[in-house]
C-alpha positions in Angstrom: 0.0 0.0 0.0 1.6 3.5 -0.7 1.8 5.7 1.9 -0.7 8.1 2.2 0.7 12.1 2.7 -1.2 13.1 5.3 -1.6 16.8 7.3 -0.7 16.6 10.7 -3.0 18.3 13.5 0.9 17.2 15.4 4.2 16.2 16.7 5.8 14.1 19.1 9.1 12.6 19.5 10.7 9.2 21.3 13.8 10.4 23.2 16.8 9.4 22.4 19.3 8.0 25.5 20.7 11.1 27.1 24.2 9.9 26.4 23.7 10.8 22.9 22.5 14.2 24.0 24.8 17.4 23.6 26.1 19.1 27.1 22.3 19.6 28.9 21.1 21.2 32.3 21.2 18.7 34.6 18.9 18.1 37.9 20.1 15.9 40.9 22.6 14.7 38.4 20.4 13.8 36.0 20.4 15.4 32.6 16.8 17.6 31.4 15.7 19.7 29.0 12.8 21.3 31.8 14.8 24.4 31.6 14.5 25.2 28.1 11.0 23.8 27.5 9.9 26.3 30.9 10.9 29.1 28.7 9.3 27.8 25.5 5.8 26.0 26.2 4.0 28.9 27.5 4.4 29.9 23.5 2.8 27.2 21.9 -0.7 27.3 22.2 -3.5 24.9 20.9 -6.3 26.3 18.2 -9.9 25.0 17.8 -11.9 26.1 14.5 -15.3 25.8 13.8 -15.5 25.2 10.3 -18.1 25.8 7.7 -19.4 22.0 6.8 -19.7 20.9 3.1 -23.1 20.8 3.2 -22.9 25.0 4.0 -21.6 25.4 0.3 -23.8 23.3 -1.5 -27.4 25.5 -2.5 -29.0 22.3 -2.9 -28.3 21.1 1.1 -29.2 25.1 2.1 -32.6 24.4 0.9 -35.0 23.8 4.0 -37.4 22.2 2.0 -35.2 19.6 0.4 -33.4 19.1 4.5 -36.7 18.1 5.4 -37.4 15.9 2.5 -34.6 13.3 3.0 -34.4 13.9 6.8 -32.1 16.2 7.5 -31.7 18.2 10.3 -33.0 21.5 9.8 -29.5 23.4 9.4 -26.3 22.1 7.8 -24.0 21.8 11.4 -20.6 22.9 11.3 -17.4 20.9 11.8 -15.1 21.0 14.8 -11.0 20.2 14.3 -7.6 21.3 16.4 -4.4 22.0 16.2 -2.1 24.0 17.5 0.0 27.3 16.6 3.1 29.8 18.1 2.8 32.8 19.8 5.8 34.8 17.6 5.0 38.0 18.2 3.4 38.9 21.8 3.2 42.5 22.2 0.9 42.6 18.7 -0.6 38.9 19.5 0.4 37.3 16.5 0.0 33.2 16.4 1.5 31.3 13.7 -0.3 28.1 12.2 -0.4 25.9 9.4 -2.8 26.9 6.7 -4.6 23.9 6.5 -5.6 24.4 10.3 -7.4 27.7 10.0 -9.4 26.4 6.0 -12.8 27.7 6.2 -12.9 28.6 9.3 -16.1 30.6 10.9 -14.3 30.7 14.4 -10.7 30.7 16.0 -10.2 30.0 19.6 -6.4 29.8 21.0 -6.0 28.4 24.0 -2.8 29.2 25.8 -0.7 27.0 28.1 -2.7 28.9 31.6 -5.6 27.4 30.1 -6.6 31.1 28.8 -9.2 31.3 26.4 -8.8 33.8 23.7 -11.1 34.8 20.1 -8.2 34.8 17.2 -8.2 36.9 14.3 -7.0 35.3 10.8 -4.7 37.9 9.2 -4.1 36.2 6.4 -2.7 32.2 5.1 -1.0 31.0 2.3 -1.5 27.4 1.0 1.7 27.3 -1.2 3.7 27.4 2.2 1.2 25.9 4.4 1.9 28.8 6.4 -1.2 31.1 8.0 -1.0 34.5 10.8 -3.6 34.7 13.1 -4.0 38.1 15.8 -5.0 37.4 19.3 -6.0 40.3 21.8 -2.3 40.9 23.5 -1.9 40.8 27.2 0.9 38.6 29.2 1.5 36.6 26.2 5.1 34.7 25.3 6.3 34.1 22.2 9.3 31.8 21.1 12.4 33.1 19.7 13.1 32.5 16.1 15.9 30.8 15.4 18.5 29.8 12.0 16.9 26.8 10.5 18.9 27.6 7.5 22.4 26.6 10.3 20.2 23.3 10.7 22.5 20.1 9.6 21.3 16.4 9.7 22.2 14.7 12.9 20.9 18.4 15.1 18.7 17.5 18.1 15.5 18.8 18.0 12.1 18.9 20.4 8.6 19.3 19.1 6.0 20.9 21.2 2.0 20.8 20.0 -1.5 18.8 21.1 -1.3 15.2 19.5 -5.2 14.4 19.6 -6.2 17.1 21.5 -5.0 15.3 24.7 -2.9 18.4 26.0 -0.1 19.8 25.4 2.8 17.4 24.7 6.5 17.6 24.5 9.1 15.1 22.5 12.1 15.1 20.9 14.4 13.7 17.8 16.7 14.6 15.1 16.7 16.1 12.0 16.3 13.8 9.5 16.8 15.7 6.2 16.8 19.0 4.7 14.9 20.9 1.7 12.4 18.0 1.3 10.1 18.8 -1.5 7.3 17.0 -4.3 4.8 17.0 -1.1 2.3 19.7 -1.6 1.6 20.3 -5.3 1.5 24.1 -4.6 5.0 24.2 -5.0 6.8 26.5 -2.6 8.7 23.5 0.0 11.9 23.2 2.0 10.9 21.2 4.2 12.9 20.0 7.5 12.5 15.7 8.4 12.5 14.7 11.2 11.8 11.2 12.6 9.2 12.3 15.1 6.8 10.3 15.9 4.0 12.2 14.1 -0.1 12.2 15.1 -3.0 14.1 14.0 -3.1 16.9 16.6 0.5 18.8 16.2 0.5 20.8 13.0 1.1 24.4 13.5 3.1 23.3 16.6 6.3 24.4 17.1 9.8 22.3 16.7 12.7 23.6 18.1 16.6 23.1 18.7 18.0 22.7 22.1 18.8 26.2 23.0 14.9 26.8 22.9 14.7 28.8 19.4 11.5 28.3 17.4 13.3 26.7 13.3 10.4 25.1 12.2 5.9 24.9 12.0 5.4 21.2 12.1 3.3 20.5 8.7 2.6 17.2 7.6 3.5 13.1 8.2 3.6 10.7 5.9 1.9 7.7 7.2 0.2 4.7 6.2 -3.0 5.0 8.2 -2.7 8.4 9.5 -0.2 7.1 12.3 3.4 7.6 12.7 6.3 5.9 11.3 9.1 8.0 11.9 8.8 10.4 8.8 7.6 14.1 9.5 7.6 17.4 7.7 8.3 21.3 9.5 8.5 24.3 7.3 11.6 26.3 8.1 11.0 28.9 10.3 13.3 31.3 8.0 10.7 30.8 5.0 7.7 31.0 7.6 9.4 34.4 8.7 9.2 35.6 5.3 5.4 34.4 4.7 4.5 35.8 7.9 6.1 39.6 7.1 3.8 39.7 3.8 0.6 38.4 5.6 1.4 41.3 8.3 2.0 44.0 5.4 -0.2 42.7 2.5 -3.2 40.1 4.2 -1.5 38.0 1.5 1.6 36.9 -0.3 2.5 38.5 -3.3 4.7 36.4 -5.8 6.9 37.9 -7.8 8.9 36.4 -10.6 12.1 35.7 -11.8 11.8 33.9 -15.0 13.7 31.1 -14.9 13.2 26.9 -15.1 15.4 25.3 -12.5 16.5 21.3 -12.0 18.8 20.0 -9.7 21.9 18.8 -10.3 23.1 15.2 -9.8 25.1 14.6 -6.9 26.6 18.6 -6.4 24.2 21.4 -4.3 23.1 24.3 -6.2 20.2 25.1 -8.8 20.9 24.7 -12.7 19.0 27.3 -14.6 17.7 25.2 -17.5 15.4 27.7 -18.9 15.3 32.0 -19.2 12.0 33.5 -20.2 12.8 36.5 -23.0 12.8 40.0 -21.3 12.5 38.1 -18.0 14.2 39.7 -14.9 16.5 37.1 -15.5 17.3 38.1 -18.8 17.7 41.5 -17.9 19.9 40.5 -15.3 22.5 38.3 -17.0 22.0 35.3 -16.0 21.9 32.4 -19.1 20.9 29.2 -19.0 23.2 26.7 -17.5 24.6 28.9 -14.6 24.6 27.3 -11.9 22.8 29.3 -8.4 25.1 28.4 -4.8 23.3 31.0 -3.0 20.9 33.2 -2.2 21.6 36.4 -0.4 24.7 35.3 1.1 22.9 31.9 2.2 23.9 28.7 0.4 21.6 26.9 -2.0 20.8 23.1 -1.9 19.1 22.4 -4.8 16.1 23.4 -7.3 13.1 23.2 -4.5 14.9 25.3 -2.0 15.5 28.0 -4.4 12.0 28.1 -5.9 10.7 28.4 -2.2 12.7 30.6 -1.3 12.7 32.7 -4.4 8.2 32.4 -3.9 8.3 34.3 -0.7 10.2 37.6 -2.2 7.7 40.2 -3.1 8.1 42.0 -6.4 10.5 45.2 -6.6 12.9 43.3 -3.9 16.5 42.6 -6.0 18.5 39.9 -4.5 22.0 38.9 -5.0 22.5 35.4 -6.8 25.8 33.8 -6.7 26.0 31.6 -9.8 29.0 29.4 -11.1 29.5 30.1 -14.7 32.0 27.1 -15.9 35.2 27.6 -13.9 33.9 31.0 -12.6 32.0 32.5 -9.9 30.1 35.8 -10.2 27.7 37.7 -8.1 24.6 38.4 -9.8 21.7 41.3 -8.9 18.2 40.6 -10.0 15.0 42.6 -9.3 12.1 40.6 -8.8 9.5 41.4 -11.3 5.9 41.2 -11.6 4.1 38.2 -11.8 2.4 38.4 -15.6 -1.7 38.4 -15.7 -2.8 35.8 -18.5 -5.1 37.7 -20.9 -8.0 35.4 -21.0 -11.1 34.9 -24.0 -13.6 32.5 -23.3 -14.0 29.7 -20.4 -15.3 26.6 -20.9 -15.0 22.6 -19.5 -13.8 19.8 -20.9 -13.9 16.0 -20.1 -10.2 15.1 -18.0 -10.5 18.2 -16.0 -13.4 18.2 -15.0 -14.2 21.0 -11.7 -11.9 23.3 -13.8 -13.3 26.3 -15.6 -10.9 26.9 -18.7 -9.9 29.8 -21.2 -7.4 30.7 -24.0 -5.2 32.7 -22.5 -1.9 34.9 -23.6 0.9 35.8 -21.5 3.6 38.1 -23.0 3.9 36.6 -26.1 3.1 33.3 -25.6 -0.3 31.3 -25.9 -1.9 29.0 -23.7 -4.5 27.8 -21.1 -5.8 29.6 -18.4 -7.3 28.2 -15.3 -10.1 30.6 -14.2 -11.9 28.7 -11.5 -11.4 24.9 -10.0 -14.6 23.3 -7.9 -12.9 22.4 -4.6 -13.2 18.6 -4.4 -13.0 18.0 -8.3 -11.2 15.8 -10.2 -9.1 18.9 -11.4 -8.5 20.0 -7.8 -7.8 16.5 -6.8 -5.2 16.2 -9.8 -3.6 19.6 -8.4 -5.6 22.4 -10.9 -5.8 26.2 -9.1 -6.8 29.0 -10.1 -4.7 31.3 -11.6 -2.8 28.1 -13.3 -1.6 28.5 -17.0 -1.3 24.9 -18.4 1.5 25.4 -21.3 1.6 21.9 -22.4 0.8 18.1 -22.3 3.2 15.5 -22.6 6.1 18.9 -23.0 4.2 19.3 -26.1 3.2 23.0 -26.2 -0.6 23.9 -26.3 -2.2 26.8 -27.5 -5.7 26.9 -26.9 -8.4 24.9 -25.0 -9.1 23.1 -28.7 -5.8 21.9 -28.3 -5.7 20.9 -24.8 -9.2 18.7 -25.2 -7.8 17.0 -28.0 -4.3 16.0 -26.6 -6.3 14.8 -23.4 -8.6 12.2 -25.3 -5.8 10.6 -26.3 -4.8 7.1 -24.2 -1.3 6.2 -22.5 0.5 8.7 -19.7 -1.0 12.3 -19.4 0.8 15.1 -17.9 0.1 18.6 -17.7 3.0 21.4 -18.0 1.8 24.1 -15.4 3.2 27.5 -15.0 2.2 28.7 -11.6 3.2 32.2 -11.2 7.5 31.6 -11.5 7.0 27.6 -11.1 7.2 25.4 -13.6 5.5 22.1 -12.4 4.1 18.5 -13.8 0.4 17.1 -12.7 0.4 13.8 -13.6 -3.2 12.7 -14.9 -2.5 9.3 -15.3 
C-alpha cells in the first residue's frame, strides 16, 4: 500500500538516550531539557476552529425544503477540528499556524498554556507554504524566539511541542532527518525539514525547536500509512515562515513575484541549474543564461532546485537579490530585481472531459499562448489532480498547447498524461495518469 501524505494536526518525539544528548542542564545529576521547554511552552498554544461544513456550500443542502425531505436536520452543522500554533509575536498577538488548520474557518479559539481562552483573528494564510497569521487580543502573552533553520544540519537535536489528539499539550524530541524536502504539496513552494518524530493528527502548527529553545520550524505534515506515525515528518523552516508571515502582516496575503527562470537539480553537487530564461524576463535582464549554476541566495547557500523556488516564492516584487551563480570555472555575483508576476489575458472559459471541476480559457501571457485556469470546484477531479486558479497549463506530454481546442484534443488521447503548469514563476508536472 503507498503511503498516504497526510496533514498533521501534530508532533511528538521518542527520546533518544541522554548519552547521545549534547552538554544539557542537569537536575540531581540527572540530565533535562525542563529548563529550556519552561521558557518555551508557555508559547505554543493549541487552536480550535469551527469550520463551515460541506453541506454550508452546496445550494441544494441550504434548501429547508429539500433538508426536510430526506431527513435532515433542519440546518447544515458545522465541523469542529484542532491543532495547535506559536505565539511569535506577543506585544501585537500574533500566532503562527499551518494553513490547512485555519481552511474555512467561521471561528478561531487559542487556548494558551494557563488554560486562557482567547477569540483569534486570521490575518491572512498561504496554501503554497502551508503557512497562516492569526491576531489574538495581547496581554501577558510569550512568544518563542526564532531561530536559524537555514544553520540546521542532519544529525541536530530537535524537540517538538504541540496537542497530538487534542489530549494536551505534549513535549518530545528527535533529530533532524533531512533538509529541503520537497514534491509534497503540489503548490510548490517547499523546504521542508525531516524529522523522525513520531507524528499524530493533533501537532500541526506546533512548534519544533533546537535545544537552545529557538523556534526553526511549524510542524506540517507526516507521511503515514493509516494516519499514524512511522518516523517520517515534515516542519516548514521557520526562516521561510518568517518571510510568509512579514507579507501576511503587510499585505493580508503573499504577493509572488517572478524571476523567469526553469530550474532542476543537479546530480550529486548542491546548487540550482537554470535550465530555462524566459525573453525580457528579470533574469534576462539581469545576466543570467541558461546553464549557470545558483550556490546561493543572499549570502545563504543553496541546496538544490526546491529550496530556491521556495525561497525565491516568498520575495515580493520590486525586492532585488543577489545570486551567486557558477558560470564554468567561474563564480560571479549576480543582482536581479524581482519582477511582476504576468496576468494571463484570457477569451472564453469553458470545460472539458479530464479536468473536470476546472473552468478553462485561451489565455496569452507576454507573447506566448496557452490555457488559463479561471476557477477549480474544490473537491473535483481537477482539484484532486492539483488544478488552481490562476494556473496557466503550457503543455501536455512537453508538447506546447495553444488553446483549450488543443488541450481537449491532446487529453482524449490514451497512454501517460501530464500537464505542464506555470504557476506564477513555477514550472510544475500534474500527472493525470
Amino acid at each position: 500500500m503507498k503511503p498516504a501524505l497526510l496533514p498533521a494536526l501534530f508532533l511528538a518525539f521518542c527520546v533518544p538516550a541522554a548519552a547521545q544528548l549534547p552538554a544539557v542542564a542537569t537536575r540531581d545529576g540527572i540530565p533535562t531539557l525542563a529548563p529550556v521547554l519552561e521558557k518555551v511552552t508557555p508559547a505554543v498554544v493549541n487552536i480550535a476552529v469551527l469550520q463551515r461544513s460541506p453541506e454550508e456550500q452546496n445550494p441544494l443542502l441550504r434548501d429547508p425544503f429539500f433538508r426536510r425531505f430526506f431527513g435532515l436536520p433542519s440546518e447544515a452543522e458545522p465541523q469542529i477540528s484542532a491543532g495547535s500554533g506559536v505565539i511569535v509575536d506577543a506585544k501585537s498577538g500574533h500566532v503562527v499556524t499551518n494553513a490547512h488548520v485555519v481552511q474555512d474557518a467561521r471561528e478561531i479559539v487559542v487556548t494558551l498554556k494557563d488554560n486562557r481562552r482567547l477569540p483569534a483573528k486570521l490575518i491572512g494564510s498561504d496554501a503554497g507554504t502551508d503557512i497562516a497569521l492569526l491576531k489574538v487580543q495581547p496581554g501577558n502573552l510569550v512568544e518563542a524566539k526564532l531561530g536559524d533553520s537555514q544553520a540546521l544540519q542532519v544529525g541536530d537535536f530537535v524537540l517538538a511541542i504541540g496537542n497530538p489528539f487534542g489530549i494536551g499539550q505534549t513535549v518530545t524530541s528527535g533529530i533532524v532527518s533531512a533538509l529541503g524536502r520537497s514534491g509534497l504539496n503540489v503548490e510548490g513552494y517547499e523546504d521542508f525539514i525531516q524529522t523522525d518524530a513520531p507524528i499524530n493528527p493533533g501537532n500541526s502548527g506546533g512548534a519544533l525547536i533546537n535545544l537552545k529553545g529557538e523556534l526553526v520550524g511549524i510542524n506540517s505534515a507526516i507521511i503515514g500509512p493509516a494516519g499514524g506515525n512511522v518516523g517520517i515528518g515534515f516542519a516548514v523552516p521557520i526562516h521561510l515562515a518568517r518571510a510568509v508571515m512579514g507579507q501576511l502582516v503587510r499585505f493580508g496575503e503573499v504577493r509572488r513575484g517572478r524571476l523567469g527562470v526553469s530550474m532542476q537539480d543537479l546530480p550529486g553537487r548542491e546548487g540550482a541549474a537554470i535550465a530555462e530564461i524566459e525573453t525580457n524576463s528579470p533574469a534576462a535582464q539581469a545576466g543570467l543564461r541558461k546553464g549557470d549554476v545558483v550556490t546561493a541566495l543572499n549570502g545563504r547557500p543553496v541546496r538544490g532546485a526546491a529550496e530556491l523556488r521556495a525561497r525565491l516564492g516568498v520575495i515580493p516584487a520590486g525586492e532585488t537579490v543577489e545570486l551567486r551563480v557558477q558560470r564554468g570555472k567561474e563564480m560571479i555575483a549576480v543582482k536581479a530585481r524581482i519582477g511582476e508576476v504576468e496576468a494571463a489575458k484570457a477569451a472564453g472559459g469553458k470545460s472539458i472531459p479530464g479536468l473536470a471541476g476546472a473552468a478553462l480559457a485561451d489565455a496569452q501571457r507576454g507573447k506566448e499562448r496557452a490555457v488559463l485556469v479561471s476557477a477549480v470546484e474544490a473537491g473535483s477531479a481537477a482539484f484532486t489532480a492539483g488544478l488552481r486558479p490562476g494556473d496557466l497549463i503550457v503543455g501536455v506530454n512537453r508538447r506546447r498547447v495553444a488553446s483549450v481546442q488543443e488541450l481537449a484534443k491532446l487529453l482524449s488521447g490514451s497512454g501517460r498524461l501530464a500537464l505542464n503548469v506555470m504557476r506564477g514563476d513555477f514550472q510544475l508536472t500534474i500527472v493525470l495518469r
